[in-house]
N, CA, C and O atoms as a DFTB+ gen file, in Angstrom:
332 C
 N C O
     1  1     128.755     -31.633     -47.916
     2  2     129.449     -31.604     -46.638
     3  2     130.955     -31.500     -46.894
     4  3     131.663     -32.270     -47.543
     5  1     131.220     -30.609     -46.376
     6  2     133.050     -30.427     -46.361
     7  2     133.900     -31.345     -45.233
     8  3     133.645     -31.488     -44.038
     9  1     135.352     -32.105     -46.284
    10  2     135.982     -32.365     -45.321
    11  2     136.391     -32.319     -44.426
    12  3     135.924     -31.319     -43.881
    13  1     137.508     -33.128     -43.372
    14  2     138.114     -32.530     -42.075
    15  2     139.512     -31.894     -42.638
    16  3     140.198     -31.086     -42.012
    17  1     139.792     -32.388     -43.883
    18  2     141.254     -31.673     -44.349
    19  2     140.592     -30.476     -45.432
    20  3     141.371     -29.695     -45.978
    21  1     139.791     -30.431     -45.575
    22  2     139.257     -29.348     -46.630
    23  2     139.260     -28.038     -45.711
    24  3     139.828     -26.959     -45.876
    25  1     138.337     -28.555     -44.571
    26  2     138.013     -27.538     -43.747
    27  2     139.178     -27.276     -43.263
    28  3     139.467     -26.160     -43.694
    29  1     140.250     -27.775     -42.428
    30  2     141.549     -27.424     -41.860
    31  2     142.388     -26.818     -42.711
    32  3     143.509     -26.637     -42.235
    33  1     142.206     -26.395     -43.952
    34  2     143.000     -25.786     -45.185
    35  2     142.232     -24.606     -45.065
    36  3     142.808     -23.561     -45.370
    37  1     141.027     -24.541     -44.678
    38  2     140.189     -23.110     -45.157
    39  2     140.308     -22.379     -43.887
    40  3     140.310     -21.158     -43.737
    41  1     140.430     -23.519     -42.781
    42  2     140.895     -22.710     -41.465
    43  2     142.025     -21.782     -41.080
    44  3     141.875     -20.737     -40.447
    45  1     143.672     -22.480     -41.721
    46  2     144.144     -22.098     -41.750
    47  2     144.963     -20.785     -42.545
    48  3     145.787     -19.965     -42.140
    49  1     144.202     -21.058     -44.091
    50  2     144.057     -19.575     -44.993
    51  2     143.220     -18.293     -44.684
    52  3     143.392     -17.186     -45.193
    53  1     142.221     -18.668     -43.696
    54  2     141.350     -17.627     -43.590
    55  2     141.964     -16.549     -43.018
    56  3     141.607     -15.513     -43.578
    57  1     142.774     -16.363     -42.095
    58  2     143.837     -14.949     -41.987
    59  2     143.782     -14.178     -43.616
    60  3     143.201     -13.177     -44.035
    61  1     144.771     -15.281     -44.312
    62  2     145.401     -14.316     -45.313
    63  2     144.092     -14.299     -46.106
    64  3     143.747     -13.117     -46.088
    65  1     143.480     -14.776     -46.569
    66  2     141.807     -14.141     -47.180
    67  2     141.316     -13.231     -47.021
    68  3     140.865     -12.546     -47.939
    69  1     141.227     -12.839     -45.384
    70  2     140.546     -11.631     -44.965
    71  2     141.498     -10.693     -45.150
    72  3     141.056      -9.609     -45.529
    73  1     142.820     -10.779     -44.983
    74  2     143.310      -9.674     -44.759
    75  2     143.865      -9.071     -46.509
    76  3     144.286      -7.939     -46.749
    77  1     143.696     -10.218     -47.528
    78  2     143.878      -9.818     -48.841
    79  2     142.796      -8.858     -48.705
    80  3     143.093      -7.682     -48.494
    81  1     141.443      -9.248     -48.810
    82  2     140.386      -8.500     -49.139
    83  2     140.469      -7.369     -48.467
    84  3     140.552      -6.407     -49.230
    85  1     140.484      -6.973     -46.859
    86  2     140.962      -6.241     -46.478
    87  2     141.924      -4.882     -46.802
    88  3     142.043      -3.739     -46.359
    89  1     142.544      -5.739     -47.868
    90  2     143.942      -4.465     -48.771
    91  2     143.123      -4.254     -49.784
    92  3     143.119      -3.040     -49.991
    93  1     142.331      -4.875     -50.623
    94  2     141.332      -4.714     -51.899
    95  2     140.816      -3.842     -51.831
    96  3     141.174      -2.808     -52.396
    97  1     139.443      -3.990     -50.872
    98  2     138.700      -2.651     -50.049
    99  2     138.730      -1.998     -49.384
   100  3     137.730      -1.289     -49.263
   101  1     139.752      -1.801     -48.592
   102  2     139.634      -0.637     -48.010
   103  2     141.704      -0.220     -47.706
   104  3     142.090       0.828     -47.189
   105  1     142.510      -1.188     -48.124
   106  2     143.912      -0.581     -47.459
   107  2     144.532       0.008     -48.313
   108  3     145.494       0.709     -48.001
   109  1     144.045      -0.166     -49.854
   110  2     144.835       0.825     -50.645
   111  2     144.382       2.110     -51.109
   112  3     145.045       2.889     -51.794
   113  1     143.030       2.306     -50.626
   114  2     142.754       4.124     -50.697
   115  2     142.917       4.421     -49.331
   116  3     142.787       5.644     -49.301
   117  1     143.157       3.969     -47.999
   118  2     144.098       4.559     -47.057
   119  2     145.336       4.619     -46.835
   120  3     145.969       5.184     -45.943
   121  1     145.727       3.850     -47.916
   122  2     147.372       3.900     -47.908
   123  2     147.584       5.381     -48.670
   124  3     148.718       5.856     -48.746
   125  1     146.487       6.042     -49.197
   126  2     147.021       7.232     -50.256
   127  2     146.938       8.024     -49.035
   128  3     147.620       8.937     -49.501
   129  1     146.707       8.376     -48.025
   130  2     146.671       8.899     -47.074
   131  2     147.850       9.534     -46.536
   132  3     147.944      10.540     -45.833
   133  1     148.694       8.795     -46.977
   134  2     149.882       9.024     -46.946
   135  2     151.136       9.581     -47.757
   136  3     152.282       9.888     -47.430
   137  1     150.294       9.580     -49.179
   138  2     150.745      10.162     -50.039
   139  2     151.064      11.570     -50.309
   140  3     150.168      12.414     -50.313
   141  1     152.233      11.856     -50.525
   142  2     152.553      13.803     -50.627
   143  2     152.534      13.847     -52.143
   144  3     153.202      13.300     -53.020
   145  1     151.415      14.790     -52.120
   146  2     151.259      15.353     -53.952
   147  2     152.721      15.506     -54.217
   148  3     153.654      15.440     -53.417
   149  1     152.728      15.735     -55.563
   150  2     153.669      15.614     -56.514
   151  2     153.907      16.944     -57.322
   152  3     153.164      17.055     -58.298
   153  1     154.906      18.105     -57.085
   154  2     154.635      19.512     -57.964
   155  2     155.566      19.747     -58.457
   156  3     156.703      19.726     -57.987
   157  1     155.171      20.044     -59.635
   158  2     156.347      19.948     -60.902
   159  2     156.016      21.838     -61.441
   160  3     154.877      22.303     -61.481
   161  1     157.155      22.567     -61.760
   162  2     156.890      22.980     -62.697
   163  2     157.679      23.083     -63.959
   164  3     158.470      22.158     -64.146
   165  1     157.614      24.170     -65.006
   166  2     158.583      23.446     -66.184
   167  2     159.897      23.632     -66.333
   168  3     160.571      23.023     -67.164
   169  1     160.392      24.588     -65.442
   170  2     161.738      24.043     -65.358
   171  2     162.639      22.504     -64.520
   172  3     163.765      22.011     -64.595
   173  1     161.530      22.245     -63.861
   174  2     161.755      21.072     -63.678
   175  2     161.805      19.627     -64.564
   176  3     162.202      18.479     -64.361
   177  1     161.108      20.442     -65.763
   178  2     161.026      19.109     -66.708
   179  2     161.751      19.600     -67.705
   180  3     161.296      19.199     -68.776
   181  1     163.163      20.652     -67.899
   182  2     163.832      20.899     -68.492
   183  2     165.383      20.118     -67.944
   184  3     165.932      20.443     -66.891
   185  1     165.920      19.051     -68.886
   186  2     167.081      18.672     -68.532
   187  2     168.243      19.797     -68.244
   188  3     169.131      19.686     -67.398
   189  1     168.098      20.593     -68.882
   190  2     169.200      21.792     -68.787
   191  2     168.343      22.780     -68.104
   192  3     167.316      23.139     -68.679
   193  1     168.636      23.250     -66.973
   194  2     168.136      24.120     -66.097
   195  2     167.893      25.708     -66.373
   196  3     166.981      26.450     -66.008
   197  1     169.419      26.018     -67.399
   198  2     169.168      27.188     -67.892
   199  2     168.110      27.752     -69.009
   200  3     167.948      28.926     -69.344
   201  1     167.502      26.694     -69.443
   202  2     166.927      26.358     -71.389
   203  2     165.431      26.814     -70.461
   204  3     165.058      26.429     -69.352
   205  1     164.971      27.520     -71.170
   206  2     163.792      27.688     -70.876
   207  2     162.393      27.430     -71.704
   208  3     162.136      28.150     -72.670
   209  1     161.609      26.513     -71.347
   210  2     160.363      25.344     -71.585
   211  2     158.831      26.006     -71.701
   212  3     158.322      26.576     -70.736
   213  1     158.464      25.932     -72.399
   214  2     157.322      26.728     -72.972
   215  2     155.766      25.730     -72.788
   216  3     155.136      25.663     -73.843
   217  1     155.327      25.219     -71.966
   218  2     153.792      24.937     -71.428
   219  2     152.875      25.098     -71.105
   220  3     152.754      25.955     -70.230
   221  1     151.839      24.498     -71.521
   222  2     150.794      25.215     -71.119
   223  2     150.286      25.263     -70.054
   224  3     149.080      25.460     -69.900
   225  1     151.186      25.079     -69.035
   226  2     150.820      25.170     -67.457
   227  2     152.167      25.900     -67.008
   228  3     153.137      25.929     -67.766
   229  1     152.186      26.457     -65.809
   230  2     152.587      26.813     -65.083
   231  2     153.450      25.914     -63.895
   232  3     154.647      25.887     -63.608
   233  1     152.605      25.405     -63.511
   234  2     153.016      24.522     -62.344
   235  2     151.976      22.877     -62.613
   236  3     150.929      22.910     -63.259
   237  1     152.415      21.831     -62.113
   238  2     151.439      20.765     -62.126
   239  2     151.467      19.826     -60.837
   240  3     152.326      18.988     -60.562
   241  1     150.333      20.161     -60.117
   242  2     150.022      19.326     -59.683
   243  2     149.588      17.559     -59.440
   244  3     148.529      17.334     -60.026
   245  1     150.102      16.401     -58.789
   246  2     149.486      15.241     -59.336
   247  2     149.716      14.572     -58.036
   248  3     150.690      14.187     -57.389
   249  1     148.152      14.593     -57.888
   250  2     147.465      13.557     -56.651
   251  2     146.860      12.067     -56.807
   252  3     146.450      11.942     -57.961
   253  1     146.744      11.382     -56.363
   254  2     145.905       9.808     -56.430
   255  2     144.854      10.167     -55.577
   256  3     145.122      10.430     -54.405
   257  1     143.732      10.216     -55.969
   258  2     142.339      10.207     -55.523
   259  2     141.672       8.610     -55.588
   260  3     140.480       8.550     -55.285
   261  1     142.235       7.539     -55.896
   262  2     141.370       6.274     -55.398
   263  2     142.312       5.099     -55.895
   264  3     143.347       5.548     -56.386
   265  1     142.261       4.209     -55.899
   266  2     143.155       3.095     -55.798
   267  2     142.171       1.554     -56.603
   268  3     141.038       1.264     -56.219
   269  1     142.691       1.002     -57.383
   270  2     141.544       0.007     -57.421
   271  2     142.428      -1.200     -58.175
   272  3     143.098      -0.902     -59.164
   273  1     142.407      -2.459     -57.714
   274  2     143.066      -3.999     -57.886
   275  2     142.329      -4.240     -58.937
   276  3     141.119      -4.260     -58.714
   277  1     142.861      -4.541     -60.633
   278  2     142.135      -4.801     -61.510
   279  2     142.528      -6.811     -62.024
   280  3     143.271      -7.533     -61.359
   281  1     142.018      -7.115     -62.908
   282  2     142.705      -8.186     -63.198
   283  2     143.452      -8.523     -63.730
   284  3     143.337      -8.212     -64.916
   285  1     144.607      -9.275     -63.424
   286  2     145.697      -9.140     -64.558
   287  2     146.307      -9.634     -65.600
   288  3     146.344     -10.864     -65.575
   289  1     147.024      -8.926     -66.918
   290  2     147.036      -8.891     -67.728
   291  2     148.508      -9.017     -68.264
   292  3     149.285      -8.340     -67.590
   293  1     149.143      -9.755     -69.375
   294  2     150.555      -9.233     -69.757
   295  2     149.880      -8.105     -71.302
   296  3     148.979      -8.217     -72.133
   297  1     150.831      -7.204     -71.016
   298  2     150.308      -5.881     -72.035
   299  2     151.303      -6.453     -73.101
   300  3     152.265      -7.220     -73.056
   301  1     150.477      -5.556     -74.346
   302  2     150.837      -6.126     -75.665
   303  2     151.662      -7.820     -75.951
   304  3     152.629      -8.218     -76.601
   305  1     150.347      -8.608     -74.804
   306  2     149.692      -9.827     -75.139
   307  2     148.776     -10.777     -76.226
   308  3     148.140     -11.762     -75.852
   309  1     148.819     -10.349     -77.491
   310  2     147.693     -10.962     -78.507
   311  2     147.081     -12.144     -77.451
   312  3     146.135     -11.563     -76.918
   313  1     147.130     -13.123     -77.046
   314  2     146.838     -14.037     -76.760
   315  2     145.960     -13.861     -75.325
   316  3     145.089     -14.667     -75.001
   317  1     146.381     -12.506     -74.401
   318  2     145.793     -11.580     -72.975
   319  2     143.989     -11.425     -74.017
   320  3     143.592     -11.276     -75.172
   321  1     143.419     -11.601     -72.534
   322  2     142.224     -11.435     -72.708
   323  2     142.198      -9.883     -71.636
   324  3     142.885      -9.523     -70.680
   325  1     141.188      -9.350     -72.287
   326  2     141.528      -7.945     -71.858
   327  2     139.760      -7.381     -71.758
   328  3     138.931      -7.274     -72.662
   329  1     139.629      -7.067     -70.114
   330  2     138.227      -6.823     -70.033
   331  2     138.234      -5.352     -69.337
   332  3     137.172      -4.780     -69.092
């Protein structure tokens, strides 16, 4: 059986609970919705504009197709557990 202050703590977090999960599943692959692709080509990735850049593309495209909250980690952590 749950307390009257246990429960009045879970009452009052339950907003931000739902609405975390809420951003988990479903608000950050509609937030890409909003996203404007990204088009590069290689003179754009030439610091000197005149120098001309030799790739194996033409132009590049770069979109976000899905979004996903992983667990977190400090990188090049020895001590980070890393799943």
């Amino acid at each position: 059986m749950i307390d009257q202050q246990s429960f009045k703590l879970a009452l009052a977090s339950s907003h931000h609970i739902q609405s975390f999960n809420y951003m988990v599943q479903q608000g950050l692959n509609k937030m890409l919705t909003y996203f404007t692709p990204m088009e590069l080509n290689p003179t754009d990735l030439a610091q000197d504009h005149n120098k001309n850049i030799h790739t194996p593309f033409n132009n590049l495209k770069i979109t976000f197709t899905g979004l996903k909250l992983g667990q977190p980690y400090r990188f090049n952590d020895p001590t980070a557990i890393h799943q």
